[in-house]
N, C-alpha and C positions, 0 to 999 in steps of 0.2 A: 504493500500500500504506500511505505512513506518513497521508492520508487516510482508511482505512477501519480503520487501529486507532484513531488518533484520535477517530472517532468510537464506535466499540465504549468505548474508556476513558472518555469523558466520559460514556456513556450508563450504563457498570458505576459507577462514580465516586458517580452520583447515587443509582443501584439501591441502591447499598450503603449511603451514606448514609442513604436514605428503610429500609431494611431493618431495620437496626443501631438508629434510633431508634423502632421500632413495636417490634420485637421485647426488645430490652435496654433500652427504657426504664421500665418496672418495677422492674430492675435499680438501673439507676442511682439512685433517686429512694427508693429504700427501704435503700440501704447508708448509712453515716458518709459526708460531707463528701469526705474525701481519698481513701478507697477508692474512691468512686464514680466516680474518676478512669482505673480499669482499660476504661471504657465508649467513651471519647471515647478513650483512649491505642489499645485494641483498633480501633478505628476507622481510626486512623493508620496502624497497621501490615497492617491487610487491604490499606489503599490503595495503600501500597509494594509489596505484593503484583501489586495489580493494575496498577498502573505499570511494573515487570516484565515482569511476563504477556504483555499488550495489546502497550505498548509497546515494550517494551525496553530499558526507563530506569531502572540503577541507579545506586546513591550511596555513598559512603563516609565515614566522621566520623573526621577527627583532630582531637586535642585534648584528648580529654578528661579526660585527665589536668589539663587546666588549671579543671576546673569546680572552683569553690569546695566547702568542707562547710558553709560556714551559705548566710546569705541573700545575692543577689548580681543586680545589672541583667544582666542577659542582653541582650546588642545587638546582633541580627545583622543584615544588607545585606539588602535587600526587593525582590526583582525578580519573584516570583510568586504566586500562591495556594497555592503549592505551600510555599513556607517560610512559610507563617501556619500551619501546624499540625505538619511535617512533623518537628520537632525534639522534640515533646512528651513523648514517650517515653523520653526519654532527659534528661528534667528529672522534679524529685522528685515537685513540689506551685506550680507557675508559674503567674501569675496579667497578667492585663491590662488596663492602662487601654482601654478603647472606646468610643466613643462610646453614647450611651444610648439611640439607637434600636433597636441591635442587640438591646437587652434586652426592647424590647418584640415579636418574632419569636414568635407561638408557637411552642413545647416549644422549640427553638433560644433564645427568651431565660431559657427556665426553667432550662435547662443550664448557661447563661451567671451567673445566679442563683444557684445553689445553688454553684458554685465562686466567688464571692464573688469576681466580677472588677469592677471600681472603674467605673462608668459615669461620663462626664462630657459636659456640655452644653459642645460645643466654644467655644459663644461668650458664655460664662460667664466672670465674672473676679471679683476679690476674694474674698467671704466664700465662695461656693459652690467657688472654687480650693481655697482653703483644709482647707475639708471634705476634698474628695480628698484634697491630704496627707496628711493626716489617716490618712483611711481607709489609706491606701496603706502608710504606718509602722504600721500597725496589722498591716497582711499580713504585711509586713516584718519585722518585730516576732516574727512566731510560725514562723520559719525558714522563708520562701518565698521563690522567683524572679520578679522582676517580669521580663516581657517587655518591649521597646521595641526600634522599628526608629529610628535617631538618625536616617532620612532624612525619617523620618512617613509617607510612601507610598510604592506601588511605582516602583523606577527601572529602566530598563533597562538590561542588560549595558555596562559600559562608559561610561556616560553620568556627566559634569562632576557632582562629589559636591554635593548641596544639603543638611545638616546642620541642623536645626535645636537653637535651644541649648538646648529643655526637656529633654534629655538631659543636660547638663552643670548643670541647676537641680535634676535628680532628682541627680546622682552630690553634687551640695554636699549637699542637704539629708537626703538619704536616708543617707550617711555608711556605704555600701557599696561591695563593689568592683566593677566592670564590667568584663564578656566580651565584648569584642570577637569577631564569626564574620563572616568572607567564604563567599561562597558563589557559585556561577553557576547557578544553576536555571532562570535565565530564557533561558538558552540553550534547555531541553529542555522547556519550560513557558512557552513567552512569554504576558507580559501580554493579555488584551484580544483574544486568540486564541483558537480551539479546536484546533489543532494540536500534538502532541506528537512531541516525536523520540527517536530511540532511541538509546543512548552511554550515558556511565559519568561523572560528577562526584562533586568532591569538597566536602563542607563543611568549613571547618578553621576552627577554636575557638582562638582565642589569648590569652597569659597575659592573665590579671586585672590592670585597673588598679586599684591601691588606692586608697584613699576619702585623700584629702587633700590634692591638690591644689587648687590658682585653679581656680575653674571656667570659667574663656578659656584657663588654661592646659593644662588636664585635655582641651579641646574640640580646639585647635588638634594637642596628643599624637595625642588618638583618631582624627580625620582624618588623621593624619599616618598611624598606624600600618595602621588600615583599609584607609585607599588601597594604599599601598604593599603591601599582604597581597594585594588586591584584585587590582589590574595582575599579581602575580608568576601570579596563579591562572587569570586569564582567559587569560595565556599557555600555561598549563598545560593551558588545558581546552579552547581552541582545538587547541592542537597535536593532543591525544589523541581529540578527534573532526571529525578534517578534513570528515566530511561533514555535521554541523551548521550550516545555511544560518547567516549572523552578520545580524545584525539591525545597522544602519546604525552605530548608536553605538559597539559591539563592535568593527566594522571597521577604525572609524575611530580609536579608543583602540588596540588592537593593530598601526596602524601606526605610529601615535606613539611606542608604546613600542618597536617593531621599528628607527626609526629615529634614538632616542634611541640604543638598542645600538651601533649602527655610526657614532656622529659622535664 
């Protein structure tokens, strides 16, 4: 069974996709800027729909009492396809560094375009860096949410945290505050799979770090706090869906912490 929703969700997934952009993109392309953002957000949330439906996979969001009111780095934990879009909705006017091929996608990089997401040549450095800053305090600048995962790609459930510090070089120079969110998606949405499972998780969105620390020291906090957030959730979210297969890393992080308890 959970094979032949699987297959039904990825096949409704892309339907809806391919749908949503032939039909509302006149919509989109003929509203303001930020309005036109109802197009891509509408999107998001048929999918939650159909991730429901199909599978049987819903989610829940605390925190959000912890989103800032101006601009702020938004940094949540990266384990699926599923958290690259899945929070959008529930952000004002959020914006992404991406690399620049994505931009060239037809109609997918015109979308990408017209919301004025920062493209950058991964293996660019100096003056063309720069520019991005640039541009990115410019977004910044007009009360927007940058997105960034501080891992850079996706990790799986429970897997040894790999951090990188252009997070802690956006939190200096950007002079904003960072939301840290754990999440487990990648339980019910594994990477690099087509299988989807069915249960209930949580996303939880924790306070803001304010803009002012060392940024080694700001780095060292946010892994500290991440992690920590991370381990307590994967416990939570194992327990609450025992029949969720654990994918090796998960296994083996949940006995660690199960035998950390008891020594």
């Amino acid at each position: 069974m959970i094979v032949v929703r699987s297959v039904l969700f990825n096949i409704a997934f892309y339907l809806n996709l391919i749908a949503q952009m032939v039909v509302l993109t006149p919509v989109y392309f003929l509203l303001p800027r930020k309005k036109a953002y109802i197009v891509p957000k509408n999107w998001v949330r048929t999918n939650h729909w159909l991730f429901k439906v199909i599978v049987g996979a819903t989610f829940e969001i605390e925190g959000l009492e912890n989103i800032p009111k101006s601009s702020y780095i938004f940094a949540p934990k990266h384990q699926s396809f599923w958290d690259a879009y899945a929070l959008l909705p529930w952000l004002d006017d959020p914006f992404y560094i991406l690399k620049r091929e994505l931009t060239w996608i037809p109609l997918f990089g015109w979308y990408v375009l017209k919301q004025r997401m920062v493209p950058v040549n991964r293996g660019a450095r100096g003056k063309i860096m720069a520019e991005v800053m640039e541009r990115t305090k410019r977004e910044m600048a007009s009360g927007r949410q940058l997105i960034i995962y501080p891992e850079g790609t996706r990790r799986p459930p429970g897997a040894p945290p790999e951090y990188k510090y252009g997070i802690a070089r956006l939190y200096r120079d950007l002079k904003v505050p960072v939301v840290p969110v754990v999440m487990h998606p990648g339980l019910f949405w594994p990477r690099r799979k087509f299988l989807r499972f069915p249960g209930h998780f949580k996303v939880r969105i924790l306070p803001p770090v304010a803009p002012g620390m060392d940024p080694d020291a700001f780095l060292a906090h946010l892994i500290e706090v991440m992690e920590s957030a991370s381990d307590r959730l994967l416990i939570e979210t194992a327990e609450a869906n025992p029949h969720v297969p654990l994918p090796e890393t998960a296994a083996t992080r949940l006995a660690e912490l199960r035998l950390r308890e008891t020594s």
